[in-house]
Steps between C-alpha positions, in 0.01 A plus 500: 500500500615786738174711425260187594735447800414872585170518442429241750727560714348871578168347495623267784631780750170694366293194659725396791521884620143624444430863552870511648569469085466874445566631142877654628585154634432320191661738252793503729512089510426522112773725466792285705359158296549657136831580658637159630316410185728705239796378695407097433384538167859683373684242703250243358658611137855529601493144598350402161760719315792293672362147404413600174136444470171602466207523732271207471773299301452128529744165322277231407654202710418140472467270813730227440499371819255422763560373887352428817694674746406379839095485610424815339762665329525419079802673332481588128838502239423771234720492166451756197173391268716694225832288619648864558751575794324620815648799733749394748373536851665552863423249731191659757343675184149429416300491164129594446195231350233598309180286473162528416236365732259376248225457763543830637565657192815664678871575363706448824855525581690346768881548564716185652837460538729340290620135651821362337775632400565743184718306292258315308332692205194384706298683773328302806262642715330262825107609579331402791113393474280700718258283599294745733365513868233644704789804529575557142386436171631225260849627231262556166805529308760227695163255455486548127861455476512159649128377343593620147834585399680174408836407286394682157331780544602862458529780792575892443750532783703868519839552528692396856484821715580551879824598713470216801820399355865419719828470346529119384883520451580649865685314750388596793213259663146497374166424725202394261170534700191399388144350562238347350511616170730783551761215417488566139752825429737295768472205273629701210804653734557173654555364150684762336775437771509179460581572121748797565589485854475183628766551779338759671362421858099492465255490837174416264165483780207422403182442705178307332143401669613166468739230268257479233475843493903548397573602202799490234673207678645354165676904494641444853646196433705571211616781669628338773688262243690774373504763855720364739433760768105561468339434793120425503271581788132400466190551729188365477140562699402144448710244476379181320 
């Protein structure tokens, strides 16, 4: 995608600046984009070379499991379709989902972090619905997800990827801070320390818009079964 990236991104400056876009400008902006460019896409490789897969390689994962998280939040369990053994994952990483927007006739892909710990052969990822305001436009893809994607059916999801990841096994104290949805990769931390850590001292904060609006309480309450020095903080704009 880099040379549709450039092409509009030169056409941009070319509009914003006006006659101030001279021909030396542009083939000097053209110049230090292919360059930043070559850098990401040989990185871009590297990065595939260490997890050992292709571009555009997808597992075919069935949703086994389907629930309401709070007002607006649904999270999704994923299991093989081919009852193979997924990748292992670090708690914080993040997997890609593929879908095709029938009545838009669009292939889009959204990335969202993984939400439970990695010691099920199971991934779970937690969307939010974007309803949509006068400021902003409704989540196409989070909308879908929530309307049409039930216990069943099949999603191309790519491999777990992403390096928001602290060391689970460490003793020293942990602060997990989060909002809205941005609870999700601290749901998968919180969790995996409950399962391999459980004695280390956790501050988990969350804040919400209001207590139907939490999310993952079922998580939080097994961990604090099991995590005698967690520590919950929680802040809400409304509450009722």
């Amino acid at each position: 995608h880099y040379p549709i990236v450039g092409l509009y991104l030169l056409g941009a400056i070319k509009e914003v600046l006006g006659d101030a876009a001279t021909p030396n400008l542009i083939a000097g902006w053209d110049e230090a984009y292919w360059l930043l460019a070559g850098e990401l896409i040989a990185a871009e490789a590297r990065l595939y070379q260490t997890a050992g897969f292709e571009a555009d390689s997808w597992m075919k994962l069935m949703v086994v499991d389907k629930v309401q998280q709070g007002a607006d939040i649904v999270s999704f369990t994923l299991q093989p379709a081919d009852h193979q053994t997924l990748p292992n994952f670090k708690p914080g990483q993040y997997v890609s989902v593929a879908t095709y927007l029938e009545d838009l006739q669009l292939r889009q892909l959204r990335q969202y972090s993984l939400s439970d710990a990695p010691s099920k052969n199971s991934l779970r990822i937690s969307v939010k619905c974007e309803k949509g305001d006068e400021y902003k436009p409704e989540g196409k893809v989070s909308n879908w997800l929530h309307q049409h994607v039930h216990i069943g059916d099949i999603l191309d999801v790519s491999h777990p990827y992403g390096n928001f990841t602290p060391d689970i096994l460490a003793n020293h104290p942990i602060g997990l801070i989060s909002a809205g949805v941005g609870v999700t990769p601290m749901i998968s931390m919180l969790n995996s320390i409950a399962e391999k850590n459980p004695n280390r001292q956790v501050l988990f904060a969350h804040a919400a818009r209001s207590k139907q609006h939490l999310s993952h309480a079922e998580d939080i309450s097994l961990a604090k079964e099991s995590m005698p020095h967690l520590h919950q903080a929680l802040y809400l704009n409304e509450y009722h």
